[in-house]
FILUMTOR-286871 format. One record per residue (C-alpha): x, y, z; residue number from 1. Coordinates in steps of 0.25 Angstrom, whole numbers, padded with zeros to 4 digits. Example, Ala and Ser with C-alpha at 12.3 -4.5 7.8 and 13.67 -1.06 7.14 Angstrom:
// FILUMTOR-286871
<xx=0049&yy=-0018&zz=0031&i=1>
<xx=0055&yy=-0004&zz=0029&i=2>
//
This chain:
// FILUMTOR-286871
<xx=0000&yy=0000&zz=0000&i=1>
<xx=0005&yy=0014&zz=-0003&i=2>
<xx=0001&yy=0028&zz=0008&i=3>
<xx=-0001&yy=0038&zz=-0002&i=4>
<xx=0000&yy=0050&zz=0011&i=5>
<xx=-0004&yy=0065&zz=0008&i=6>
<xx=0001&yy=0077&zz=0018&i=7>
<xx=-0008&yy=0086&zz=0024&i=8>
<xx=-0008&yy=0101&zz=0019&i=9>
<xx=0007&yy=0107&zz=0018&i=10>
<xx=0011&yy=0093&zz=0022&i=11>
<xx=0021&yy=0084&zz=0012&i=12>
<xx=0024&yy=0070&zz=0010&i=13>
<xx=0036&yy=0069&zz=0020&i=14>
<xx=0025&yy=0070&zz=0031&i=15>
<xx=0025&yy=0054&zz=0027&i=16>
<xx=0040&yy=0051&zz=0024&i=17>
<xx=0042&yy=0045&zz=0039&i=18>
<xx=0029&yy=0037&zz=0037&i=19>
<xx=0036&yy=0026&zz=0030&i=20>
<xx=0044&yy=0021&zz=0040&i=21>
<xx=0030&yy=0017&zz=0047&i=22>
<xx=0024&yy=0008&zz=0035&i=23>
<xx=0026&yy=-0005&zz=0032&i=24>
<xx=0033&yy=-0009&zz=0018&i=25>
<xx=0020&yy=-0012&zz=0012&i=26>
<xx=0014&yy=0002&zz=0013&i=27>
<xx=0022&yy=0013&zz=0007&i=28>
<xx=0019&yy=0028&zz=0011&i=29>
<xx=0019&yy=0039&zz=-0002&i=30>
<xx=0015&yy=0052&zz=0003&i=31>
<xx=0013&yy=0060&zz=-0008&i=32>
<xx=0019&yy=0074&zz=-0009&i=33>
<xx=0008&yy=0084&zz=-0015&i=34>
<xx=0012&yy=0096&zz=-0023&i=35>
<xx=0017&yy=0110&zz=-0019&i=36>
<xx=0028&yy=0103&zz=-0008&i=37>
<xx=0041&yy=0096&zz=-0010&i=38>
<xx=0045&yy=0093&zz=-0023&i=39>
<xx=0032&yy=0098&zz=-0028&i=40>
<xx=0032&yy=0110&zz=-0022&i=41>
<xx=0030&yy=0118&zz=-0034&i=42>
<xx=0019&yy=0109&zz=-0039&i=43>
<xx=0004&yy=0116&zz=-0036&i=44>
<xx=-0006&yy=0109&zz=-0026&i=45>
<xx=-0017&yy=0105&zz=-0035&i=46>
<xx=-0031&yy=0114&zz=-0031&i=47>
<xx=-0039&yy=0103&zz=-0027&i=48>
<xx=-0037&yy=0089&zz=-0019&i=49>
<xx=-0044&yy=0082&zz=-0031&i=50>
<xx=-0034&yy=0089&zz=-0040&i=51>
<xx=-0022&yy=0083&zz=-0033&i=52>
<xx=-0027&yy=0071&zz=-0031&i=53>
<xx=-0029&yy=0069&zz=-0045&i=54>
<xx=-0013&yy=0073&zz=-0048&i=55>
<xx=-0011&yy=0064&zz=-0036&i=56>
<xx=-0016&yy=0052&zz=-0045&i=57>
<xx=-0009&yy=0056&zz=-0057&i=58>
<xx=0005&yy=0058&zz=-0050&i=59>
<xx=0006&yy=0047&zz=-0040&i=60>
<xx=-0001&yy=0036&zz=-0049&i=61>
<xx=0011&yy=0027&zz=-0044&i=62>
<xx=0006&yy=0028&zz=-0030&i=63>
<xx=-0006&yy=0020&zz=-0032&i=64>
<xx=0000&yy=0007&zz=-0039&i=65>
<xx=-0004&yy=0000&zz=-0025&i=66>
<xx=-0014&yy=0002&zz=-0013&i=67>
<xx=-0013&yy=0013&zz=-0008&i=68>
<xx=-0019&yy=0021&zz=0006&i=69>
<xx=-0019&yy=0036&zz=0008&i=70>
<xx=-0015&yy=0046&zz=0019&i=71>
<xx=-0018&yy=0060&zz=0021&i=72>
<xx=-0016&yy=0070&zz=0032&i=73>
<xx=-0025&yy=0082&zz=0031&i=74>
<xx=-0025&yy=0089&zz=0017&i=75>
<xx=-0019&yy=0075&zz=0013&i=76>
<xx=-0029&yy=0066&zz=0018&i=77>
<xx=-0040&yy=0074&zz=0007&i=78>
<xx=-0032&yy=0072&zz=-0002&i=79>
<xx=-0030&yy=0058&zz=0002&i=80>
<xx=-0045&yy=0055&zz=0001&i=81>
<xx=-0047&yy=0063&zz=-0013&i=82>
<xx=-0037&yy=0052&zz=-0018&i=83>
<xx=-0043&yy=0040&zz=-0012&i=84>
<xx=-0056&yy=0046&zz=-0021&i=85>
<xx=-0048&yy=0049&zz=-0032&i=86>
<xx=-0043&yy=0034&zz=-0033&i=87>
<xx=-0058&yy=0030&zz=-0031&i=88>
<xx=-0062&yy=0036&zz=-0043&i=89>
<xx=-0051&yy=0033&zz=-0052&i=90>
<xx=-0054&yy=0017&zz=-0048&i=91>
<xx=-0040&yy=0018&zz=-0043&i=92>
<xx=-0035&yy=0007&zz=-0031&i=93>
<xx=-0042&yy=0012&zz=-0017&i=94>
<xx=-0034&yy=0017&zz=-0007&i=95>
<xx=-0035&yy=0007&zz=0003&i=96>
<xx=-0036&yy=0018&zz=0015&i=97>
<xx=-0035&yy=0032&zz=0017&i=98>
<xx=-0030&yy=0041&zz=0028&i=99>
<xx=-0035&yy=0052&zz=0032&i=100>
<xx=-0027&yy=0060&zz=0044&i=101>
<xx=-0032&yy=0074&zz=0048&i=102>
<xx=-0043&yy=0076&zz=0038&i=103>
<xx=-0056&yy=0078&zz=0039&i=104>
<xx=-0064&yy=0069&zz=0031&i=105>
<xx=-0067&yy=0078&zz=0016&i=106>
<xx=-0080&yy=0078&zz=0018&i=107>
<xx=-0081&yy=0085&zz=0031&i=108>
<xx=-0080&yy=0100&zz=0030&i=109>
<xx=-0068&yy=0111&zz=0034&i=110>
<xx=-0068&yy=0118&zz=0046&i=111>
<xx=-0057&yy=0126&zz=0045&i=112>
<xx=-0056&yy=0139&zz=0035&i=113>
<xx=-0049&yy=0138&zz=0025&i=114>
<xx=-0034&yy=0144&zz=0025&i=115>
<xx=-0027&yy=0141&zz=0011&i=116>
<xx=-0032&yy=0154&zz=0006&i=117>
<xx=-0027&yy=0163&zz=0016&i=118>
<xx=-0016&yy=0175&zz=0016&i=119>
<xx=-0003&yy=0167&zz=0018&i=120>
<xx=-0003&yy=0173&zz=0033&i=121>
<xx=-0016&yy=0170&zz=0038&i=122>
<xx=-0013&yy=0154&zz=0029&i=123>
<xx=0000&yy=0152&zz=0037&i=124>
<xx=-0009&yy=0155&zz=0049&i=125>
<xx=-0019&yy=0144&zz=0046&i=126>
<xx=-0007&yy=0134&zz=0044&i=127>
<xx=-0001&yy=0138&zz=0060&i=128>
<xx=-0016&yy=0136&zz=0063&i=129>
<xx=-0016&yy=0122&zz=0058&i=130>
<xx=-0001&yy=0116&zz=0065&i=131>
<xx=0003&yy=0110&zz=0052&i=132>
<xx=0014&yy=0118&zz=0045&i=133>
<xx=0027&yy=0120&zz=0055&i=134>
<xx=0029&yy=0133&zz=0063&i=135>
<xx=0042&yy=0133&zz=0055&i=136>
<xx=0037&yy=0132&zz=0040&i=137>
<xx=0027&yy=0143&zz=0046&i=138>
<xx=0037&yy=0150&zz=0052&i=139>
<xx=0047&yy=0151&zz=0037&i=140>
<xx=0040&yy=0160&zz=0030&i=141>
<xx=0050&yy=0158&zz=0017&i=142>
<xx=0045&yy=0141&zz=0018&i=143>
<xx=0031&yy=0146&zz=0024&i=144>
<xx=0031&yy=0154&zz=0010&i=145>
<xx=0035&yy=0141&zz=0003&i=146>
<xx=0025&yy=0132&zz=0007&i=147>
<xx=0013&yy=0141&zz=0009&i=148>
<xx=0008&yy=0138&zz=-0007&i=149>
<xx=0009&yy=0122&zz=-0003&i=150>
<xx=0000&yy=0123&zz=0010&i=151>
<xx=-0010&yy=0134&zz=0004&i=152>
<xx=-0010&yy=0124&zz=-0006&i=153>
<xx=-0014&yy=0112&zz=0004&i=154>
<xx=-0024&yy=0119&zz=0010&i=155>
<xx=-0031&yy=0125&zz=-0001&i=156>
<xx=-0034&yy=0110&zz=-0005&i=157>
<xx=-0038&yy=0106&zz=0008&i=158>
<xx=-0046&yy=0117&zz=0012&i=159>
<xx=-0053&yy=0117&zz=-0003&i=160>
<xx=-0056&yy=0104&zz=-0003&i=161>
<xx=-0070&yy=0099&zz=-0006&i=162>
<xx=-0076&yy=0085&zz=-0003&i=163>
<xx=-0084&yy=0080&zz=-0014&i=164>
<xx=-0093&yy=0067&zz=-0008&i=165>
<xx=-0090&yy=0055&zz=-0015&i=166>
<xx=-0092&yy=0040&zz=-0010&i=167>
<xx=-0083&yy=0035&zz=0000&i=168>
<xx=-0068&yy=0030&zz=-0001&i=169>
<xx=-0067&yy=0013&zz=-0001&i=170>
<xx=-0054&yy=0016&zz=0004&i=171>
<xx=-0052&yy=0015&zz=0020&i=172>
<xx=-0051&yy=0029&zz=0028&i=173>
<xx=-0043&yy=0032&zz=0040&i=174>
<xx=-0043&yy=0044&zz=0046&i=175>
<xx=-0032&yy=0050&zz=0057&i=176>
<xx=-0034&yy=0063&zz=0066&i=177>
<xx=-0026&yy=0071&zz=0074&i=178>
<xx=-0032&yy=0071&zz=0090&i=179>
<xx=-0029&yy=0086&zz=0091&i=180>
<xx=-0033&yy=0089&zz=0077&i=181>
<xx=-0040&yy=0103&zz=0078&i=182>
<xx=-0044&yy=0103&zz=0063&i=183>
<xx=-0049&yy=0089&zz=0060&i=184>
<xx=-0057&yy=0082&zz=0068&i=185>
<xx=-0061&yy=0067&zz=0072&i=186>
<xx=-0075&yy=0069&zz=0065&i=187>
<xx=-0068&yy=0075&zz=0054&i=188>
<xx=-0059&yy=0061&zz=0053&i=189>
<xx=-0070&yy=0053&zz=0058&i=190>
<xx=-0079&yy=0059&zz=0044&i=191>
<xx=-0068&yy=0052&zz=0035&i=192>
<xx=-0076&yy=0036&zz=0037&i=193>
<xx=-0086&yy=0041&zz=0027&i=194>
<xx=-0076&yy=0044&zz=0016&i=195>
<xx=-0075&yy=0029&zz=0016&i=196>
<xx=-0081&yy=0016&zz=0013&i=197>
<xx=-0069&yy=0009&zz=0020&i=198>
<xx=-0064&yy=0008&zz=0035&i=199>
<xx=-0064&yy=0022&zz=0042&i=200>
<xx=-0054&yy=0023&zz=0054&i=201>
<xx=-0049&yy=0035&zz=0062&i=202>
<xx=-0036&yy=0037&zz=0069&i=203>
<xx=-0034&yy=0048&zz=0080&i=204>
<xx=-0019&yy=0052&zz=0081&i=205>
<xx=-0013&yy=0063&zz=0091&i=206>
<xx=-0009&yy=0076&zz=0085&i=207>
<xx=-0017&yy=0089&zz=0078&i=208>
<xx=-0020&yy=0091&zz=0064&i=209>
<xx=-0005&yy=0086&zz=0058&i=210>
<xx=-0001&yy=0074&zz=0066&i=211>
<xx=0005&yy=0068&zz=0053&i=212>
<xx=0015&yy=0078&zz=0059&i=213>
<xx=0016&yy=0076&zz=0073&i=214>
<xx=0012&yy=0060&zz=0072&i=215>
<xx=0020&yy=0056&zz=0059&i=216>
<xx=0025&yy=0043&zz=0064&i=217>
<xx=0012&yy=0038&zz=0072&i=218>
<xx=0002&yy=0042&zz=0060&i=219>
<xx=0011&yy=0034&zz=0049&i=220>
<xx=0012&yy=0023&zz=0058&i=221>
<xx=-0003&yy=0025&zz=0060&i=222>
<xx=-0005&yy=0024&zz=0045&i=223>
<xx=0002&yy=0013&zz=0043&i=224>
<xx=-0005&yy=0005&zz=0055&i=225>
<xx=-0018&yy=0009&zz=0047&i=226>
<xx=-0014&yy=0007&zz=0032&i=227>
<xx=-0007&yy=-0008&zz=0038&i=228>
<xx=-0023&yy=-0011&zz=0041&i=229>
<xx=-0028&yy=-0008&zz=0029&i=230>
<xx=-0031&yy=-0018&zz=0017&i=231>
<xx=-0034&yy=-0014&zz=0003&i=232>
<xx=-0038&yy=-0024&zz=-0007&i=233>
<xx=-0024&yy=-0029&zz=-0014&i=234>
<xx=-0031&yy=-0035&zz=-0025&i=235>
<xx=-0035&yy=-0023&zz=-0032&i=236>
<xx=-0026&yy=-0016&zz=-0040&i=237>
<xx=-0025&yy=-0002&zz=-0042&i=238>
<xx=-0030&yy=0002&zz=-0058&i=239>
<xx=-0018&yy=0013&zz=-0063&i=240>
<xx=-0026&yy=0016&zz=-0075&i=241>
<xx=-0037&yy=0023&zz=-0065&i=242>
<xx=-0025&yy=0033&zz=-0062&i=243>
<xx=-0028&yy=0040&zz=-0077&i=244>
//
């Protein structure tokens, strides 16, 4: 089986590089590193998560040669769930399960006000707000000034995204929560079992909205405990010809 992870917003895929040493050889872990960081630091954020997710298909085609289960942490779990549908419709192989960590389920609405629009001031206020960017990218105005595009970017697809009801996924859901989350809470976790047709579990972890941070080591062993009871049909194959 292969974990195809996704950040939260501002995040990148070396919030999963210490996660392989916590899965056994027959699960590999591929984050996947999205546009506007990194080496694709110049690349634009596409304006919608359908719109990613369709590139997503189109680049990474050689990450679904084999089961695969998803994982996503905020901004990255949505994105998560818009793949899983988008392999639904392309009659592409299921993921086997989906994880959801600190993201209310899609169809439950926003609370918070948007902030991606804002003045850069008053946007770098909303992020301090929110604990997720360090004190001292906050505090480096010239590297602050580098980044702001990216996370404006992550935002704006988060906070403008739209559900769209559609039937349930086949694929298993689990759903991870912070105990001290002020900005998702249980019920908002609890609201992701009827995204599915399949198993629903939730997990309560210490930590506020980014534990991926603070509990990198106990949530990718956390992961793996769960993706090492979950069973996929292994006589289906995946159909490549779907992917066009």
């Amino acid at each position: 089986m292969r974990l195809i992870c996704f950040p939260y917003g501002g995040g990148t895929a070396s919030l999963f590089h210490s996660w392989k040493e916590h899965f056994p050889n027959g699960i590999q872990v591929s984050p996947i590193e999205l546009p506007g960081r990194v080496a694709r630091i110049g690349e634009p954020m596409p304006a919608s998560i359908a719109e990613l997710v369709d590139r997503i298909l189109d680049e990474a085609a050689p990450y679904f040669d084999r089961p695969v289960s998803l994982f996503g942490h905020s901004l990255g779990a949505l994105i998560a769930f818009e793949l899983a549908r988008a392999m639904e419709r392309r009659r592409m192989f299921p993921p086997a399960r989906m994880i959801a960590a600190a993201c209310r389920a899609p169809h439950v609405p926003r609370r918070q006000p948007p902030i991606y629009h804002l003045k850069d001031q008053e946007f770098i206020q909303g992020l301090a707000r929110m604990n997720g960017t360090p004190g001292e990218i906050l505090e480096h105005q010239e590297l602050l000034q580098l980044l702001l595009p990216t996370l404006r970017a992550d935002f704006r697809l988060s906070e403008t995204y739209q559900h769209i009801p559609g039937q349930p996924l086949d694929c298993a859901i689990t759903a991870i929560g912070g105990q001290d989350d002020k900005f998702v809470t249980r019920g908002d976790l609890v609201a992701w079992h009827s995204q599915t047709k399949g198993a629903f579990d939730l997990k309560m972890v210490p930590g506020t909205h980014f534990f991926l941070q603070s509990q990198a080591s106990n949530i990718a062993k956390l992961v793996a405990n769960i993706l090492g009871r979950t069973t996929y049909n292994k006589s289906r194959k995946p159909q490549p010809s779907s992917m066009n």
